[in-house]
LUMVEX-956109 format. One line per field, with one value per residue: residue number from 1; residue in one letter; x, y, z of N, C-alpha, C, O in turn. Coordinates in Angstrom, 3 decimals. Atoms other than C-alpha are relative to their C-alpha. Example, Ala and Ser with C-alpha at 12.3 -4.5 7.8 and 13.67 -1.06 7.14 Angstrom:
<rokols>
k 1,2
r A,S
n_px 0.890,-0.820
n_py -1.190,-1.190
n_pz 0.000,-0.060
ca_px 12.300,13.670
ca_py -4.500,-1.060
ca_pz 7.800,7.140
c_px 0.900,-0.770
c_py 1.200,1.090
c_pz 0.000,0.730
o_px 1.936,-0.261
o_py 1.181,2.198
o_pz 0.665,0.899
</rokols>
This chain:
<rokols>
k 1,2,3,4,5,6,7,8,9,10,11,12,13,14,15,16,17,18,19,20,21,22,23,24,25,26,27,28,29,30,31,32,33,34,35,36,37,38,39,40,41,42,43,44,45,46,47,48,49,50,51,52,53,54,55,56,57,58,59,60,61,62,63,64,65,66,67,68,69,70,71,72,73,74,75,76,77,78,79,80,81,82,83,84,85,86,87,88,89,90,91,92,93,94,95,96,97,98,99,100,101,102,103,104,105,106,107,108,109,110,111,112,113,114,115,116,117,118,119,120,121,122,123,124,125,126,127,128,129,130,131,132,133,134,135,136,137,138,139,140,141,142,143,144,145,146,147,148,149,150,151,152,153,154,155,156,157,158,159,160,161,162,163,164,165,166,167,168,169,170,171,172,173,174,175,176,177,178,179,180,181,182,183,184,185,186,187,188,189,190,191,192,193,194,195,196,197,198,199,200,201,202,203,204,205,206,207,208,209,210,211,212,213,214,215,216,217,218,219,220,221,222,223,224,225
r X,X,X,X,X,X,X,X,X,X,X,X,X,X,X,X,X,X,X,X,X,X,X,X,X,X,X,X,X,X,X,X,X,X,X,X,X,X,X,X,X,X,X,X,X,X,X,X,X,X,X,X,X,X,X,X,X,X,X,X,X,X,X,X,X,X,X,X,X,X,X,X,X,X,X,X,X,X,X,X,X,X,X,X,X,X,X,X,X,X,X,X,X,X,X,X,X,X,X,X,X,X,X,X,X,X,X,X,X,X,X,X,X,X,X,X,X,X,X,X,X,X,X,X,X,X,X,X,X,X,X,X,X,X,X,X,X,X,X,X,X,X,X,X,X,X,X,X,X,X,X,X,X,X,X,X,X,X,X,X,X,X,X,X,X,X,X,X,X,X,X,X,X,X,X,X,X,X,X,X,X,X,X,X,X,X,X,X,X,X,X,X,X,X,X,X,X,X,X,X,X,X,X,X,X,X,X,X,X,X,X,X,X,X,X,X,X,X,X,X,X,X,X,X,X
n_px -0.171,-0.485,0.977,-0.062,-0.042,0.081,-0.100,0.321,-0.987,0.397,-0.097,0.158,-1.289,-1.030,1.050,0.113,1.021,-0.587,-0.313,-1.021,-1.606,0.728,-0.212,-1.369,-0.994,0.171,-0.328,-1.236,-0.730,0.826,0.694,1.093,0.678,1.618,0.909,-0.176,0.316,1.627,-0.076,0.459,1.314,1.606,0.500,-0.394,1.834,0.820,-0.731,0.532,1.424,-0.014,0.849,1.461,0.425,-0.737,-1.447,-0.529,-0.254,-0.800,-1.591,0.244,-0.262,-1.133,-0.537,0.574,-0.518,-1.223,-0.797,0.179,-0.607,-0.863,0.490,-0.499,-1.196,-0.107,0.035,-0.868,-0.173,0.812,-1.120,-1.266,0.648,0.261,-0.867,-0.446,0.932,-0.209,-1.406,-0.308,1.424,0.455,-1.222,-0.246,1.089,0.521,0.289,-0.629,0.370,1.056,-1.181,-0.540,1.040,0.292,-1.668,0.153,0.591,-0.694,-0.733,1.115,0.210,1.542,0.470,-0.105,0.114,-0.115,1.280,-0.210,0.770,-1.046,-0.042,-0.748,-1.228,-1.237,0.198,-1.078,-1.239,-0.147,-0.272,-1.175,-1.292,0.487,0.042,1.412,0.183,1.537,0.035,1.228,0.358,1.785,-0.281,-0.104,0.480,-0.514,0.930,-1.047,-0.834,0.050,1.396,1.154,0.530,1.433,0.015,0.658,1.166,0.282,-1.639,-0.465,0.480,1.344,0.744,-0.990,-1.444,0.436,0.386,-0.875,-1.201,0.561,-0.316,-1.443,-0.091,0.717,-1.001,-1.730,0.300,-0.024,1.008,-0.688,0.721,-0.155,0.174,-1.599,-0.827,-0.141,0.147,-0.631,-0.216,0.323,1.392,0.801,0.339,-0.138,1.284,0.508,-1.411,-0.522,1.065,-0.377,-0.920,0.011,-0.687,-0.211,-0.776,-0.241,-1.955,0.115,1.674,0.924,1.067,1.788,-0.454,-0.201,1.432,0.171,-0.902,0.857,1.611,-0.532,-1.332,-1.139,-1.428,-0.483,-0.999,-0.177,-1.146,-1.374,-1.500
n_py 1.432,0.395,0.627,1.564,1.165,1.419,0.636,1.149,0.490,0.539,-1.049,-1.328,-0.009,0.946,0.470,1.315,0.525,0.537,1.359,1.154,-0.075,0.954,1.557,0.707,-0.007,1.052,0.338,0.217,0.687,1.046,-0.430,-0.404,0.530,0.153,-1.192,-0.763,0.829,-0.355,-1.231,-0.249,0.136,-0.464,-1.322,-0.212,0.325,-1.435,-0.808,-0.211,-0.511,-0.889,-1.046,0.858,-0.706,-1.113,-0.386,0.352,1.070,0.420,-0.668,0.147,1.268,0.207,-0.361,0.682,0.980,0.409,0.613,1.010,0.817,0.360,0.960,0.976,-0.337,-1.007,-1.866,-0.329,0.513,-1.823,-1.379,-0.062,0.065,-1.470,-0.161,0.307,-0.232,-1.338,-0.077,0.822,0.251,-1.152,-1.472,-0.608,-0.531,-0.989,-1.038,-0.974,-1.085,0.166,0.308,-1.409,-0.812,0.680,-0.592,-1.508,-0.169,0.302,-1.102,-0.343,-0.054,0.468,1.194,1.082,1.699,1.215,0.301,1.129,1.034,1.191,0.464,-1.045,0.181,-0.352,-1.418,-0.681,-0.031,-1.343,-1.499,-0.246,-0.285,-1.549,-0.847,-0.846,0.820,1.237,1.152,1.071,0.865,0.868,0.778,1.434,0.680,1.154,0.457,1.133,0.153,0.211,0.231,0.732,-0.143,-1.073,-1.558,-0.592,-1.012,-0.578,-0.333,-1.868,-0.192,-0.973,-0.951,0.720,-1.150,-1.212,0.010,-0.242,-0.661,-1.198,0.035,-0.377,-1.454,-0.617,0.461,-0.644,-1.126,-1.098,-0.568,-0.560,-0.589,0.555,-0.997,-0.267,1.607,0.356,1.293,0.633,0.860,0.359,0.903,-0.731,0.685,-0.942,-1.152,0.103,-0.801,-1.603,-1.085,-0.275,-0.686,-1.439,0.341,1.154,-0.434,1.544,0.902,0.938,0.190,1.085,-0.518,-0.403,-1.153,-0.800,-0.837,0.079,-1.029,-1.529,-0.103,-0.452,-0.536,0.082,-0.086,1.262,0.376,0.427,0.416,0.159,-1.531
n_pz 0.289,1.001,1.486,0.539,0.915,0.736,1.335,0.823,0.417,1.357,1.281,-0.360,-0.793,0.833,1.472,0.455,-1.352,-1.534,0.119,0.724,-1.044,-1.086,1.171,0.547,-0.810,-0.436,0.759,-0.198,-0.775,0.423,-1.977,0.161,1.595,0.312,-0.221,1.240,0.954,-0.405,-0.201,1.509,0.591,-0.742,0.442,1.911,0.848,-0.026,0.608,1.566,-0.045,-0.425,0.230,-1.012,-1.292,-0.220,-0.119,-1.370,-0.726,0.503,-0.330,-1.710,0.059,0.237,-1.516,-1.139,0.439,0.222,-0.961,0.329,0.378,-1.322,-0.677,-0.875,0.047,-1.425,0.297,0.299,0.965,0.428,-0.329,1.331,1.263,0.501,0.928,1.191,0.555,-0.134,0.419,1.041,0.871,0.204,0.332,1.578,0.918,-0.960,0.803,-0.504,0.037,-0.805,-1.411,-0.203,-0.696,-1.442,-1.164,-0.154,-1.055,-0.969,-0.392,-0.708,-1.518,-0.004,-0.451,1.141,0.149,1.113,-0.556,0.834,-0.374,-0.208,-1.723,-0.811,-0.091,1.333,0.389,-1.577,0.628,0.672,-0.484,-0.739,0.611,0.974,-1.374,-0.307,-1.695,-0.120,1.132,-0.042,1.184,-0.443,-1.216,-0.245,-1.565,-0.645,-1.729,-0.891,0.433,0.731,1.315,0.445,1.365,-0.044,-0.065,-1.212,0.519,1.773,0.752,0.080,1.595,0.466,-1.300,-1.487,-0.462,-0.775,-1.103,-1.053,-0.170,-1.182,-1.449,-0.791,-0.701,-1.003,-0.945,-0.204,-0.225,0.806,0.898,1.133,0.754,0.977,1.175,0.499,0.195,1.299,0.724,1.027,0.511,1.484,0.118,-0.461,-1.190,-1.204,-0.123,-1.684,-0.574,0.860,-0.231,-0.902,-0.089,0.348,1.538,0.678,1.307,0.714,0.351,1.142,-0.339,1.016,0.905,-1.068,-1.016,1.059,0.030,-1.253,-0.597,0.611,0.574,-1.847,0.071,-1.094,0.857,0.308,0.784,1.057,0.801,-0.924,-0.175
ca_px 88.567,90.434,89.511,89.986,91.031,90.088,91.496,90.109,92.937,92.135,92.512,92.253,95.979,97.144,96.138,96.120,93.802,95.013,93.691,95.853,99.007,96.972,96.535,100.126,101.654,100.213,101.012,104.141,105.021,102.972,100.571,96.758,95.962,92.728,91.711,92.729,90.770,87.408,87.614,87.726,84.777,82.526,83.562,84.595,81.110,79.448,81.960,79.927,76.406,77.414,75.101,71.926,72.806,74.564,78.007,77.943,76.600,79.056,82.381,80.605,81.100,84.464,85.691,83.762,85.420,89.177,89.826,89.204,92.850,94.781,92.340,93.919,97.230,98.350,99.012,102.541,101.847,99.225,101.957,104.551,101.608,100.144,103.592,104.697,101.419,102.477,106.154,106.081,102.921,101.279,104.253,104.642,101.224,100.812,99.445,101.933,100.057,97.121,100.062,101.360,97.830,97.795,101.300,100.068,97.544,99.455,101.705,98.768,98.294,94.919,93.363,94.259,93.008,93.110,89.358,89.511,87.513,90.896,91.366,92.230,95.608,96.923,95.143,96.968,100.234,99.706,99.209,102.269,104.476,102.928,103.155,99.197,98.246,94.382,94.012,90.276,89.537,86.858,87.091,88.548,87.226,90.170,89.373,91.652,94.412,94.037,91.964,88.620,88.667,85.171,84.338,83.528,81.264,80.231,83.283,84.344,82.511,79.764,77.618,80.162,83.264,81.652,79.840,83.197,85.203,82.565,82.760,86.374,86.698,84.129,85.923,89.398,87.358,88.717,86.729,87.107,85.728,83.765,82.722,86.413,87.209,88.402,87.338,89.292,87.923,86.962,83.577,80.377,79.885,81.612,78.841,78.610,82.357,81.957,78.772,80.213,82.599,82.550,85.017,84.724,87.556,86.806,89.853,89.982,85.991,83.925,81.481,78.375,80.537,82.120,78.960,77.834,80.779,79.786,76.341,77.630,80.575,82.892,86.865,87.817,91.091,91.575,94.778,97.853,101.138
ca_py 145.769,144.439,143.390,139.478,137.237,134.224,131.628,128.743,126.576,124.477,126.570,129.379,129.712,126.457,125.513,121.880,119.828,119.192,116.228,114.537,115.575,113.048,110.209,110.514,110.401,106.933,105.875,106.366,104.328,101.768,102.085,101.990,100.156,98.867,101.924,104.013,101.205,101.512,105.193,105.284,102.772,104.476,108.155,108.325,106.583,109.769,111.974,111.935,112.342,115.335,117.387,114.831,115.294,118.508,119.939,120.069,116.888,115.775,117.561,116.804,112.940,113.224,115.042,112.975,110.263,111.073,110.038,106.773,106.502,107.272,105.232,103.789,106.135,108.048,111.826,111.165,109.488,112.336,114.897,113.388,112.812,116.518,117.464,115.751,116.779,120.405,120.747,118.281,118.273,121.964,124.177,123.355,124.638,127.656,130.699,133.429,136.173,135.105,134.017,137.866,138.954,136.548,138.066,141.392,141.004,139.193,142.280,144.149,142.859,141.381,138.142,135.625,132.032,129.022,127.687,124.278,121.357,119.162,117.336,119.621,118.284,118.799,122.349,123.266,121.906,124.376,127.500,126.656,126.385,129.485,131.186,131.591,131.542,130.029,126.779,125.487,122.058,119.688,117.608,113.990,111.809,110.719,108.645,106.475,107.642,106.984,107.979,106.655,107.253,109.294,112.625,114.627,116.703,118.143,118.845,122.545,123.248,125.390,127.043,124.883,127.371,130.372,128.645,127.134,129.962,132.216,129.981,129.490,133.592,133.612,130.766,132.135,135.602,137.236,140.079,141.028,143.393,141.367,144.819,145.365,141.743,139.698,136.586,134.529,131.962,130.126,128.348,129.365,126.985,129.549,131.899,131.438,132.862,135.840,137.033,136.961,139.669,143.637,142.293,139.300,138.509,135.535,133.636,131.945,131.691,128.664,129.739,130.247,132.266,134.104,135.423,135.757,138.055,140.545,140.845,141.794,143.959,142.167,142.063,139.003,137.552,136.311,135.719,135.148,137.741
ca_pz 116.746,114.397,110.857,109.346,107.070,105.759,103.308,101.357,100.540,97.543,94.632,96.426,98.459,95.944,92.598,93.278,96.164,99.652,99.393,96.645,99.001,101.480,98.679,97.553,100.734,101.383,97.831,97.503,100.534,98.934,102.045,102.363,99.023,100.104,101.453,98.172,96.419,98.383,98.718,94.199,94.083,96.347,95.281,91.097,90.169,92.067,90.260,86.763,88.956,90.635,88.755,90.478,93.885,94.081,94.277,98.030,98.967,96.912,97.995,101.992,101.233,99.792,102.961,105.227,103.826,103.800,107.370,106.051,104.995,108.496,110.134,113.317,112.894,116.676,117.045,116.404,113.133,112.283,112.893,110.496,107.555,108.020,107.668,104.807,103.028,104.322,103.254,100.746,98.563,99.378,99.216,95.561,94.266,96.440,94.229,94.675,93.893,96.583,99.402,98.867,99.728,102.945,103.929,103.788,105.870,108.460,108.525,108.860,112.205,111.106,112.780,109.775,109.197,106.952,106.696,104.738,104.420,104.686,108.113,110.392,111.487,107.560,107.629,111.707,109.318,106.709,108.621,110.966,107.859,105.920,109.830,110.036,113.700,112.797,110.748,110.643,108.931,109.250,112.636,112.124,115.040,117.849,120.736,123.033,121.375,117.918,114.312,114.103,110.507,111.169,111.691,115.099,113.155,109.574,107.347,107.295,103.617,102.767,105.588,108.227,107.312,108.522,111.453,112.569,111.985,114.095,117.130,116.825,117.474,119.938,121.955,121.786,122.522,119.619,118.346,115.054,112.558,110.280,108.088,107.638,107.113,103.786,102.219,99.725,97.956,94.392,94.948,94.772,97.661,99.911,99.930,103.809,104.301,101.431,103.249,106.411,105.703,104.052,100.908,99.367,97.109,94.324,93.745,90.146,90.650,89.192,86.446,89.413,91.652,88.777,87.810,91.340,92.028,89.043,89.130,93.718,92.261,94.244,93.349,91.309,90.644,87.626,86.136,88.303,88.668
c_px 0.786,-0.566,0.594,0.707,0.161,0.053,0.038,1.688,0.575,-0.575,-0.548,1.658,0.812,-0.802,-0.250,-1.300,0.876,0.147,0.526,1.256,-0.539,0.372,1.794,0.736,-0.211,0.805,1.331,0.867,-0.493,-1.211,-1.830,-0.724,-1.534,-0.678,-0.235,-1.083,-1.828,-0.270,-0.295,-1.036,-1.113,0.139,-0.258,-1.192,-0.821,0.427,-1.057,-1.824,-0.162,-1.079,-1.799,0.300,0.582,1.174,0.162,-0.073,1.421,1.609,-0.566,0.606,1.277,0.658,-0.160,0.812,1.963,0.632,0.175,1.822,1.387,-0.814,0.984,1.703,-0.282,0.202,1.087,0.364,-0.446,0.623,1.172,-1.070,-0.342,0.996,0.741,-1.192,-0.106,0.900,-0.036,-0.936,-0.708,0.767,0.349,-0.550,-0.404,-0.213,0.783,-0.571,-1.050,0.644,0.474,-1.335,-0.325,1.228,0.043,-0.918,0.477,0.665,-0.697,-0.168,-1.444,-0.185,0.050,-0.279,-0.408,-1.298,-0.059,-0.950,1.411,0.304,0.702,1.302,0.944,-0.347,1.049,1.758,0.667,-0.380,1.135,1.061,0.023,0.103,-1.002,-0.007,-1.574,0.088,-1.440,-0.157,-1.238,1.090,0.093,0.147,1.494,-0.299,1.403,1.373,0.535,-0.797,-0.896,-0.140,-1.985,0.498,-1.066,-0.308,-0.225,1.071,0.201,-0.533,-1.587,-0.055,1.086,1.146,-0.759,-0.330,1.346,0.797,-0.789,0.145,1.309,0.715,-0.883,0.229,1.149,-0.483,1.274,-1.153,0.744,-1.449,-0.470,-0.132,1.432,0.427,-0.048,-0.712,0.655,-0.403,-0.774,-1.217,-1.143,-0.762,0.408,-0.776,-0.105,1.489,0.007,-1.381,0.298,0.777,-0.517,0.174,0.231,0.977,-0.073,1.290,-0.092,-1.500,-0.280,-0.839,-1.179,0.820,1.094,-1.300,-0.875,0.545,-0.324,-0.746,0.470,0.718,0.874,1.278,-0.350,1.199,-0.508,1.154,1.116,1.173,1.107
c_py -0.178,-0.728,-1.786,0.223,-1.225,-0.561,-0.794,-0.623,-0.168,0.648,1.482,0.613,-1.256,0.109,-1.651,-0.286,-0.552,-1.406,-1.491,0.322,-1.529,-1.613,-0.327,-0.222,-1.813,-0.631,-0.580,-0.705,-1.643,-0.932,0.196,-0.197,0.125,1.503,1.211,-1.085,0.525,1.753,0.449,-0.878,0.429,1.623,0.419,-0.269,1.474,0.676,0.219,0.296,1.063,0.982,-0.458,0.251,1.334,-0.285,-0.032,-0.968,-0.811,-0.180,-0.278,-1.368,-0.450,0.436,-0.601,-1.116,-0.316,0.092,-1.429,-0.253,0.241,-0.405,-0.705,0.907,0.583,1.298,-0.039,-0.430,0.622,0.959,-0.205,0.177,1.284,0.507,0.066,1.011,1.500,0.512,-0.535,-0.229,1.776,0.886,-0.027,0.169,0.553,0.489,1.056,1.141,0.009,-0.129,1.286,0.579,-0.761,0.700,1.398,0.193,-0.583,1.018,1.345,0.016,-0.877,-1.381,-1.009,-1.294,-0.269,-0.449,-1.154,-1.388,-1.101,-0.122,1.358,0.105,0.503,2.029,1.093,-0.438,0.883,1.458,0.173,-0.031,1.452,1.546,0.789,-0.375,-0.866,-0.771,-0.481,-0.764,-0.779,-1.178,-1.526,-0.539,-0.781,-0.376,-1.457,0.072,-0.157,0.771,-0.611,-0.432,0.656,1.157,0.189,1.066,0.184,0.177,1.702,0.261,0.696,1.067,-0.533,0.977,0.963,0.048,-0.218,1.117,1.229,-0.599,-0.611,1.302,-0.203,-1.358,0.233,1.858,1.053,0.975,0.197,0.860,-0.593,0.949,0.348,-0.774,-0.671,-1.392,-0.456,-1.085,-0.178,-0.755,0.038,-0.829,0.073,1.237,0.489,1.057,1.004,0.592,0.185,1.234,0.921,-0.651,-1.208,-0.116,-1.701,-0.304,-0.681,-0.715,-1.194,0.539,0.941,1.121,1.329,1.216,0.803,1.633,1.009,0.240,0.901,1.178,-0.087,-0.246,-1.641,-0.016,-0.965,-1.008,0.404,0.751,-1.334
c_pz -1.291,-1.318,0.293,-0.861,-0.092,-1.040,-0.076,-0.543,-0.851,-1.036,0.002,0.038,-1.151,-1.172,-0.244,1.580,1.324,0.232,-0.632,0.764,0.945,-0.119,-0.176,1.195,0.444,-1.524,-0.479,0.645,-0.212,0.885,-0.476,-1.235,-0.060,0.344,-1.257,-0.943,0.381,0.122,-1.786,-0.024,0.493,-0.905,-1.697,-0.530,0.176,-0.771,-1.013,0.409,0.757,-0.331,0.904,1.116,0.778,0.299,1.716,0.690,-0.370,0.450,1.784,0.245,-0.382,0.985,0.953,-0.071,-0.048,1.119,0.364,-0.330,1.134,0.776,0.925,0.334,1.667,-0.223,-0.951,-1.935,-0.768,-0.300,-1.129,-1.563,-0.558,-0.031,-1.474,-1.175,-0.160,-1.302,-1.171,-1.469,-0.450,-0.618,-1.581,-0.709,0.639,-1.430,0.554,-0.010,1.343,1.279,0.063,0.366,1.631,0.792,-0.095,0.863,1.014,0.035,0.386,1.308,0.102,0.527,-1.555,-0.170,-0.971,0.046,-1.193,0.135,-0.025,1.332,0.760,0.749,-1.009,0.290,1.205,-0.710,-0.664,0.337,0.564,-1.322,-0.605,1.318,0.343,1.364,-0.192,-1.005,0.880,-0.752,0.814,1.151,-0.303,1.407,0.554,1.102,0.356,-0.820,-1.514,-0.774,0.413,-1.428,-0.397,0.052,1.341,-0.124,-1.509,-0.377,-0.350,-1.556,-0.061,1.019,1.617,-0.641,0.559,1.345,0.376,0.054,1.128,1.687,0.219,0.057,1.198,1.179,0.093,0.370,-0.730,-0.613,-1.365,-1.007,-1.017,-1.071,-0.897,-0.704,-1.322,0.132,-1.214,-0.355,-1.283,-0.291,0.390,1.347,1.399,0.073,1.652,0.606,-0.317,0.877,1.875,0.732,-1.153,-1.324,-0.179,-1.065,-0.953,-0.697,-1.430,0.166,-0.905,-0.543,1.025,0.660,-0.751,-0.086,0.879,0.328,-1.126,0.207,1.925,-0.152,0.943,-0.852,-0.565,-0.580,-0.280,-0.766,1.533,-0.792,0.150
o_px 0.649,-1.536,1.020,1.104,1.148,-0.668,0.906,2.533,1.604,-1.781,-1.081,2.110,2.003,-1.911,-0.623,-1.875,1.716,1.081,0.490,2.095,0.219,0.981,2.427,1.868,0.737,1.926,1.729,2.010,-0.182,-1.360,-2.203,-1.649,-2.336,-1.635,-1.274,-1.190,-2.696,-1.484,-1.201,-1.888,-2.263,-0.754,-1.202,-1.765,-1.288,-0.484,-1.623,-2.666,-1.320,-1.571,-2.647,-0.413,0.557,1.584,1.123,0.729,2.102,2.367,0.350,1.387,1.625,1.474,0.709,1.235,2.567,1.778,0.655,2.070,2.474,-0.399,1.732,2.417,-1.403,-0.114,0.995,1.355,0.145,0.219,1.737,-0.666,-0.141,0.858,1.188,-0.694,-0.741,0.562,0.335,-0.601,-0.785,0.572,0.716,-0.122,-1.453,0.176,0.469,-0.124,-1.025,0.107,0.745,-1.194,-1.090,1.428,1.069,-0.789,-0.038,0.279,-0.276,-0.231,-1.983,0.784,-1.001,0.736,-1.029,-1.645,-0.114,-1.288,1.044,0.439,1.604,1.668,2.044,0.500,1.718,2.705,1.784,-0.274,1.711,2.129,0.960,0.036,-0.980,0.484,-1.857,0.553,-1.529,-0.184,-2.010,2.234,-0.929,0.918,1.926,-0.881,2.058,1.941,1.749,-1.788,-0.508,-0.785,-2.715,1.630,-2.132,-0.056,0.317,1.937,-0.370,0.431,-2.673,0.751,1.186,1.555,-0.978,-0.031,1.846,1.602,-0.221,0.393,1.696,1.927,-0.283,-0.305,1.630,0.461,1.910,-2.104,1.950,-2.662,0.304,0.362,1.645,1.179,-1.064,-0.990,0.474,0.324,-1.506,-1.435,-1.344,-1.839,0.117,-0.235,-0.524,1.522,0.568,-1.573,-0.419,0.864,-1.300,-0.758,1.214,0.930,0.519,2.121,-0.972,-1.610,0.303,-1.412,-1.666,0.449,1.436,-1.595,-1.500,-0.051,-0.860,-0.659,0.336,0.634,1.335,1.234,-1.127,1.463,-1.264,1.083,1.117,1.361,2.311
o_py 0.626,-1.484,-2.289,1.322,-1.879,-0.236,-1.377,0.135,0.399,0.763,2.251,1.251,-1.094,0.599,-2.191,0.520,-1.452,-2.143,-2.671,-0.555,-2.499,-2.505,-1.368,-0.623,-2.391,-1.072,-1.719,-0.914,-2.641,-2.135,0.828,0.477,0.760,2.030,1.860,-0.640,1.140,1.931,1.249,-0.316,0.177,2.061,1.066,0.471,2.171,0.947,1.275,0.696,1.274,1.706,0.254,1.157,1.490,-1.380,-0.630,-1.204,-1.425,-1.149,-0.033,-1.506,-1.587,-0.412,-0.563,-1.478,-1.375,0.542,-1.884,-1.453,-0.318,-0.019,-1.532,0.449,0.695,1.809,0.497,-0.148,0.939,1.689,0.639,0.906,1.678,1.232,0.998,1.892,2.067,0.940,0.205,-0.868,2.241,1.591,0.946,0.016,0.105,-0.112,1.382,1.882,1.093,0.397,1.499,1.607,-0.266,0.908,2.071,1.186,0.088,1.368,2.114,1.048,-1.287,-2.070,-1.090,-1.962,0.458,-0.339,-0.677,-1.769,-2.264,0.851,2.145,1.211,1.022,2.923,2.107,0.164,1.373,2.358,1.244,0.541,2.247,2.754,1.933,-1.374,-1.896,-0.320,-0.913,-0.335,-0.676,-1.625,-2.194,-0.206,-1.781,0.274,-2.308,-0.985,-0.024,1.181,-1.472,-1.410,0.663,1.595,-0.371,2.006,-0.598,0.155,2.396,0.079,0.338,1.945,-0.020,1.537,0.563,0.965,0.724,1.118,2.018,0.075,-0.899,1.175,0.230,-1.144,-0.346,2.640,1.962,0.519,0.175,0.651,-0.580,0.591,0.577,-0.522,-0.417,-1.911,0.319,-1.952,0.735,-1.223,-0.116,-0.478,-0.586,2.287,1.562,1.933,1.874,1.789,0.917,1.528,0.430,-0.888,-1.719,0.657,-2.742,0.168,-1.525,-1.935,-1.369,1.302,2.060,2.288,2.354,2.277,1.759,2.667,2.034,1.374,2.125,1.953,0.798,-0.461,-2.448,0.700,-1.755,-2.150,1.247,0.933,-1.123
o_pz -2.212,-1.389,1.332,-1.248,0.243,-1.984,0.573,-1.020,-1.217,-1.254,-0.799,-0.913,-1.415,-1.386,-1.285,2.311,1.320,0.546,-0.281,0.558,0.928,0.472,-0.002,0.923,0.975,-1.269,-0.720,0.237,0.438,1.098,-1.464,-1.689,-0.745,-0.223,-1.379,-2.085,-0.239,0.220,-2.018,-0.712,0.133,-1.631,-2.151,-1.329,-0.725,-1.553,-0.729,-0.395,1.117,0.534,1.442,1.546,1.999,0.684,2.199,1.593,0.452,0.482,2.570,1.186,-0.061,1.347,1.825,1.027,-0.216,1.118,1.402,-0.221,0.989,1.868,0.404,1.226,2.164,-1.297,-2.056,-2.609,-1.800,-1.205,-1.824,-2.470,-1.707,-1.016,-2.143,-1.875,-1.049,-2.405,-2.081,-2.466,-1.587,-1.608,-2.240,-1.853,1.100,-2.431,1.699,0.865,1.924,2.254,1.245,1.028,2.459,1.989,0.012,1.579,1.909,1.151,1.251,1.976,1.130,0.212,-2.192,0.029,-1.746,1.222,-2.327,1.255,-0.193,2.074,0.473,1.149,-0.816,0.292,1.008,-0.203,-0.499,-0.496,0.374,-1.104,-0.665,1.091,0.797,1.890,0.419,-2.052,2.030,-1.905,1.767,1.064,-0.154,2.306,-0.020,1.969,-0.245,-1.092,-1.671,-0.170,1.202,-1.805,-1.389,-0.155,1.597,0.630,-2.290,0.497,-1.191,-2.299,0.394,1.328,2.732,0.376,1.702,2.110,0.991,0.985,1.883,2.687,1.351,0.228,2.182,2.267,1.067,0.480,-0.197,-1.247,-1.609,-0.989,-1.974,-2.140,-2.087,-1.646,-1.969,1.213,-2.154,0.131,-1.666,-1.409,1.595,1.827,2.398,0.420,2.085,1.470,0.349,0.665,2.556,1.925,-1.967,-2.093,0.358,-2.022,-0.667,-1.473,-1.262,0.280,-1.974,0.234,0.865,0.534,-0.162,0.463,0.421,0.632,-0.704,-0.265,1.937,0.801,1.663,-2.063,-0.054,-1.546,0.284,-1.221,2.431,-1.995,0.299
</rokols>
């Protein structure tokens, strides 16, 4: 069987957030005011009580929340935004040193995917430009054609990357080696992805998963090449 890899996006693969590519793309066109408006007074107040209800409910509600601002868009309107947001936004805060470890294992031969809590249209954007064949993000709800601006399930983050990324192998009946297999990411709130797999590799770690990763002796980058 073949080994893995999997990679975290957001300041894992970039150094910026997926989801300000998202924000600015509406912005700029001067697009989606109110929704940029209600979207800062519900989330920014939480911002400063993060430490009261945790870091994951936290980062669950901000994901859950950002199909709130293509609400009502069609595929084809979907398709130009996760574009833009691709091409136009991602590509210029990749991490080069971390994108040379994704393009080594693609030459490898290894089963490779993107595992992101950003909609899953932007995340199926940014593997086809980067030339990953898997992109998992969290499921924004469409029906009759359109956005809902919901979600047709949990948001790809925490213990949900690992589950979806296990039953999207075991519906595409890939096997793969998970003992063999990598992990890439920066937050100790991927715990569910690094224990899934042999080598965990922390990416520019947060303090918890810093610590985490010594005390494990797992690799950590650090400083960028």
């Amino acid at each position: 069987m073949p080994a893995a890899a999997f990679f975290d996006i957001d300041g894992t693969l970039t150094s910026d957030n997926v989801w300000k590519g998202l924000i600015q793309f509406f912005q700029q066109r001067g697009e989606r005011r109110g929704t940029y408006l209600l979207f800062s007074l519900v989330h920014y107040p939480i911002y400063f009580v993060r430490p009261l209800i945790g870091e994951a409910q936290f980062r669950r509600q901000w994901a859950a929340h950002l199909p709130w601002f293509f609400r009502g868009y069609t595929e084809l309107q979907m398709n130009e935004l996760a574009r833009w947001v691709a091409h136009d936004y991602v590509a210029h805060h990749v991490r080069r040193d971390i994108f040379a470890r994704l393009q080594t294992h693609l030459a490898q031969g290894e089963v490779v995917a993107l595992v992101s809590a950003a909609p899953q249209p932007i995340v199926s954007a940014i593997a086809q430009l980067w030339g990953v064949p898997h992109g998992l993000g969290s499921p924004a709800e469409f029906k009759n054609g359109r956005y809902t601006g919901g979600m047709a399930g949990e948001p790809c983050l925490d213990a949900y990357k690992a589950r979806y990324a296990k039953q999207y192998l075991a519906q595409r009946n890939l096997m793969v080696d998970f003992a063999a297999s990598h992990a890439y990411a920066d937050s100790y709130a991927d715990l569910g992805l690094f224990d899934m797999v042999g080598h965990p590799v922390a990416v520019y770690p947060d303090e918890k998963l810093a610590a985490h990763a010594k005390a494990r002796g797992w690799e950590i980058v650090a400083n960028e090449h």
